[in-house]
N, C-alpha and C positions, 0 to 999 in steps of 0.2 A: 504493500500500500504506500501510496504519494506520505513522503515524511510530512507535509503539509496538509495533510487531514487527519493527522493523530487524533488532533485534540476535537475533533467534532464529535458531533451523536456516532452511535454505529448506525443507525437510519440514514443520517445523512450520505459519511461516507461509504457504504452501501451505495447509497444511491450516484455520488459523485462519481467512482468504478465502473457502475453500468453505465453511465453517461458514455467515460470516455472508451468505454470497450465496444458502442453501438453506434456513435455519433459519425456520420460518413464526412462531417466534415473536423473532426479529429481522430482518426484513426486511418491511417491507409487501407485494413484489411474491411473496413465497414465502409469504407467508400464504395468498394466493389461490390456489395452482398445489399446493404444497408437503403432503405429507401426514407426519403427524407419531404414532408410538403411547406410548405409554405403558405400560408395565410395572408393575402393581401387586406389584411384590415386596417392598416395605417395609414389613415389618409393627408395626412398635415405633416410637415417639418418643422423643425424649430432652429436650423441653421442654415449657413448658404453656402454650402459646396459650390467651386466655382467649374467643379467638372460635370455639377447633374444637373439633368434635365429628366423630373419627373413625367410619365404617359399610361394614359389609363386605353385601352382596347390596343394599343400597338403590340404589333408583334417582334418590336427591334428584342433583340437579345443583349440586353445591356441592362446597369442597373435604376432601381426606379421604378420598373414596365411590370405592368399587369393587367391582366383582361379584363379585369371587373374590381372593384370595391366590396370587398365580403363585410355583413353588418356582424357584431359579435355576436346576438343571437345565433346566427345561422350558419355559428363555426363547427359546432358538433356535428350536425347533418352534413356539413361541408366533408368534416373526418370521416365521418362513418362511410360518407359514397369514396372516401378515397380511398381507405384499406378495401372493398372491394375490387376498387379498378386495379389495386397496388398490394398485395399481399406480403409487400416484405416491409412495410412501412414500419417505422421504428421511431422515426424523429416527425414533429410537428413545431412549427416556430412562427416567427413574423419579421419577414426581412424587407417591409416595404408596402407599398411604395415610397410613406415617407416615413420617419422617422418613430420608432413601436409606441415612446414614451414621452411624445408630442402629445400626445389625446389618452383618454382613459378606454381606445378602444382594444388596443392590442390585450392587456391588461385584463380587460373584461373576457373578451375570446377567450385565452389561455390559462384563463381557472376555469374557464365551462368546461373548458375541453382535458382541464388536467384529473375534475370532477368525472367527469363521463368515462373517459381511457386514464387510469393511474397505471398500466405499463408503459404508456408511454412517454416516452425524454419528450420535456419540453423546453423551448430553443428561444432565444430571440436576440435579437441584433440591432444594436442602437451606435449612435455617433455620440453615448456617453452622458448629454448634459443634464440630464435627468436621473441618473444611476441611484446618487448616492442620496438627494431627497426624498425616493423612490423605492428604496431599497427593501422596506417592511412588504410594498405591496408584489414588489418582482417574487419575493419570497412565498407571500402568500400563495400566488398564483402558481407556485409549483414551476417555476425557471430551475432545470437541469443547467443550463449550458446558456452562457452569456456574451455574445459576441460584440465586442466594441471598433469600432472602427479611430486610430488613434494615427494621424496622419503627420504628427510634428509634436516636441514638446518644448519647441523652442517659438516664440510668438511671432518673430519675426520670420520664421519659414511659413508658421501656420496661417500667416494673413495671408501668405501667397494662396491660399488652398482653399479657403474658409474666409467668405466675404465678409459675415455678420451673421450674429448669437441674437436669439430672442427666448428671454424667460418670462415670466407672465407680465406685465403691464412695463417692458423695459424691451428693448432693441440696442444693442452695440455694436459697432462694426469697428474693422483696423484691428489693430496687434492690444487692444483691450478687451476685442473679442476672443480674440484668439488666446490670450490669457485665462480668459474668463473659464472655457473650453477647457482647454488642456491641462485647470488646476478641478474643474469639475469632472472630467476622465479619469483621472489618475483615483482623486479620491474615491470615486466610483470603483473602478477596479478595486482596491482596497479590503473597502467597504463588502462588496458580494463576495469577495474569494476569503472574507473572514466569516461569513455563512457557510462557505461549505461548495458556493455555486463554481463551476466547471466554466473559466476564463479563456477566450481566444482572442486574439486582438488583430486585427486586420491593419493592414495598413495599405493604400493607394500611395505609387509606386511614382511620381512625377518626376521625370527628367530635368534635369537643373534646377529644382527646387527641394523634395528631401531626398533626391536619392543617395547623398553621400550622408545623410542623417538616420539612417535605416539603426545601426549599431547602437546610436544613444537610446531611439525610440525603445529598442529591446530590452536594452541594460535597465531599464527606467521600469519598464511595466514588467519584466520579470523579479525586480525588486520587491515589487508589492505583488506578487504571487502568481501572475498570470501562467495560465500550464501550458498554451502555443501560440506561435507565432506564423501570420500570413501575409505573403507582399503579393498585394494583387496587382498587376500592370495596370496603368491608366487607358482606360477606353475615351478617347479624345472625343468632349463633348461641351456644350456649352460654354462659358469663358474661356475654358481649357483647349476648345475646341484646333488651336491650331500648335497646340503640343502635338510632339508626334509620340506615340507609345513606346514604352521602352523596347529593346528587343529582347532577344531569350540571352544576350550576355550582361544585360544591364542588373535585367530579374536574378541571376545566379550571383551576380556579385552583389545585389542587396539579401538575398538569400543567407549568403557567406558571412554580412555584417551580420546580420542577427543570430547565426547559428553558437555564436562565441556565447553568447548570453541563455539561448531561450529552446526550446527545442521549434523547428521550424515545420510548418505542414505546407509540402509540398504537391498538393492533390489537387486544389480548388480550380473548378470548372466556372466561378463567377456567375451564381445562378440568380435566374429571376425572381420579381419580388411571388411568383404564383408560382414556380416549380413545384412538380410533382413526379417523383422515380428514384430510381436508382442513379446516381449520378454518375454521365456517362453513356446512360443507356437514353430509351425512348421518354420524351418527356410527356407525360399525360393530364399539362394543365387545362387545355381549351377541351379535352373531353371531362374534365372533371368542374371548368368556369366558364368555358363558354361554348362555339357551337358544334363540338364532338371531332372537327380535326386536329390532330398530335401535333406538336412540333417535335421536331427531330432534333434539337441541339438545346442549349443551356446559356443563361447572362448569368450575371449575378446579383450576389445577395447578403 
């Protein structure tokens, strides 16, 4: 067992174990076997990525994109028709379209659903700024697995990446946003991985902005417990739009910076905010959200 879950419940870590022995996007061998969906019930963000551009019915494979806006109510029925179409389903989460802990919908979802299915790992995937306020109710709701997206911890990288923070009756933009963020990430990480919760940290990968900052970002958040590490390549899109993406030697040698610190997951397919399968394989979200044709490939999430 992880020397960092001694001191939990044996419920918990119990349950931390099976997280990361199922979870297809921390494990290589559950990547392959492991089917994983996604809940598009987030419909708001609360910061401004200058690479996203969120789409509701597209079918671009990128992140953000989903076919529909699922209501929390009608997240369980949503589950139930998916271990049908999907019988190896294992993971359920909310990676989108905007941010899970922007609204109290993702939230709401994923205690229905942790209420209705308790074998199943539950996932979700925030850009952080809400973590550590938030933290009593991530728990309640039965959050296995917490993925944060943590792009700089230095403010003057993270303005490049991150236009502006809005928490409730306040907006910030510039490198007091990006402080703002990245002192609300961290604590967040913290914070869940002193629960008990199964930490991934994502990072978007930008060319002349953090990519020689990959190692600190690691060094920083496996500090405070995080158990993997992912360098997603930038998919050039909105402000970012005329960055070009790294290539496969840019990605190996941010790879390289975090492996010194953190253990690194090298699997991630970048899936949409509605994926549904085994990743890898046939995707089955528009027969499970919208009008019954597959798509064949994966964005992410």
């Amino acid at each position: 067992m992880d020397a960092r879950l001694t001191r939990l419940t044996p419920i918990r870590a119990r349950s931390a174990e099976k997280t990361e022995a199922c979870h297809p996007c921390l494990n290589a061998q559950a990547h392959k076997t492991r089917a994983r969906m996604h809940l598009p019930v987030a419909p708001a963000c609360n910061i401004g990525c200058r690479f996203c551009t969120r789409d509701i019915g597209a079918s671009d494979t990128r992140p953000g994109v989903a076919e529909k806006l699922v209501k929390p109510e009608e997240a369980v029925g949503y589950v139930a028709r998916a271990g049908e179409l999907c019988p190896e389903l294992a993971v359920v989460g909310v990676a989108g379209p905007g941010d899970a802990l922007a609204t109290s919908h993702a939230l709401d979802a994923l205690s229905r659903v942790s209420r209705a299915f308790p074998d199943i790992v539950i996932c979700l995937s925030t850009n952080g700024l809400r973590v550590a306020d938030r933290i009593d109710e991530i728990d309640d709701a039965g959050v296995g697995s917490l993925t944060v997206t943590v792009n700089a911890v230095d403010a003057a990288i993270l303005s490049q990446i991150v236009g502006w923070v809005a928490l409730p009756g306040h907006k910030t933009e510039g490198e007091e946003a990006a402080r703002i963020l990245i002192d609300a990430q961290l604590r967040g990480i913290r914070e869940a991985r002193a629960r008990g919760i199964v930490i991934k940290v994502n990072t978007v990968l930008v060319p002349g902005v953090n990519d020689q900052h990959i190692g600190e970002i690691a060094r920083r958040v496996s500090a405070l417990g995080a158990n993997r590490y992912n360098v997603m390549p930038l998919i050039p899109n909105g402000e970012l739009a005329g960055v070009p993406a790294p290539d496969c030697q840019q990605v190996e040698e941010a790879r390289a910076q975090a492996a010194g610190h953190i253990e690194v997951f090298r699997h991630c397919r970048q899936c949409r905010a509605d994926a549904l399968g085994v990743v890898g394989g046939e995707d089955l979200s528009r027969e499970l959200y919208g009008d019954g044709a597959n798509m064949a490939t994966f964005s992410h999430g």
